[in-house]
C-alpha positions in Angstrom: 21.0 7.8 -20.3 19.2 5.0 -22.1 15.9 7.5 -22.6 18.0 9.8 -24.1 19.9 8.5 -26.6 16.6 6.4 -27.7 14.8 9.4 -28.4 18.5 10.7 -29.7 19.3 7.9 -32.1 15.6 7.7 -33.5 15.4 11.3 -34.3 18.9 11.3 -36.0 17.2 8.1 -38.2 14.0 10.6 -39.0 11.3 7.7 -36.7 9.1 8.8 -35.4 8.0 7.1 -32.3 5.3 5.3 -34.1 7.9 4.0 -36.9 9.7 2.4 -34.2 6.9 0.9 -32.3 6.0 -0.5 -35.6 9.7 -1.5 -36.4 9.8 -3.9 -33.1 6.4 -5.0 -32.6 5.4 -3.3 -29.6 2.7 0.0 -29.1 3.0 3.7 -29.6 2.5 3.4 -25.8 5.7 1.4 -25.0 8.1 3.9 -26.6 6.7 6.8 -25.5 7.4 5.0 -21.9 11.1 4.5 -22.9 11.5 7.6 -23.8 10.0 8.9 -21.2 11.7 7.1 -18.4 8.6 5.4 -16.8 9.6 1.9 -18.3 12.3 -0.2 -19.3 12.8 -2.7 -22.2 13.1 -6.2 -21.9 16.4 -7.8 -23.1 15.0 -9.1 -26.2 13.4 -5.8 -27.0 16.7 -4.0 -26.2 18.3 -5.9 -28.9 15.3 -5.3 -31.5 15.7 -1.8 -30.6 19.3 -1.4 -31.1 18.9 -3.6 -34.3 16.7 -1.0 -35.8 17.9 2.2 -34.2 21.6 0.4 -36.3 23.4 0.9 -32.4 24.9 -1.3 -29.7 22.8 -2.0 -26.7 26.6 -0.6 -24.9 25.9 2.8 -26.7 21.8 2.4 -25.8 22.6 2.1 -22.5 25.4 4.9 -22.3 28.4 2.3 -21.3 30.2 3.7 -24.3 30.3 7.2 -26.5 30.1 4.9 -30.0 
């Protein structure tokens, strides 16, 4: 779920992947693996991620629809 509404939620925003990198401090490399599946995010980068993606790490994480 998480992968999905990453790549979801930054595409709605017009990121691309490298924006976002560049939005949390963190490489190209790391979202691609996010989105991809093959990694998760720390806490802290959860947070930086939801703060720029303007989303609730509950919606991130697909424990709620808003």
């Amino acid at each position: 779920m998480f992968k999905e509404r990453l790549r979801e939620l930054r595409l709605e925003k017009g990121l691309r992947q490298l924006d976002v990198a560049n939005a949390v401090g963190v490489t190209l490399r790391a979202i691609c693996n996010y989105e991809a599946g093959t990694r998760e995010p720390s806490l802290d980068m959860l947070i930086s991620l939801c703060k720029v993606l303007e989303t609730t790490p509950n919606y991130l994480l697909g424990f709620s629809d808003y």
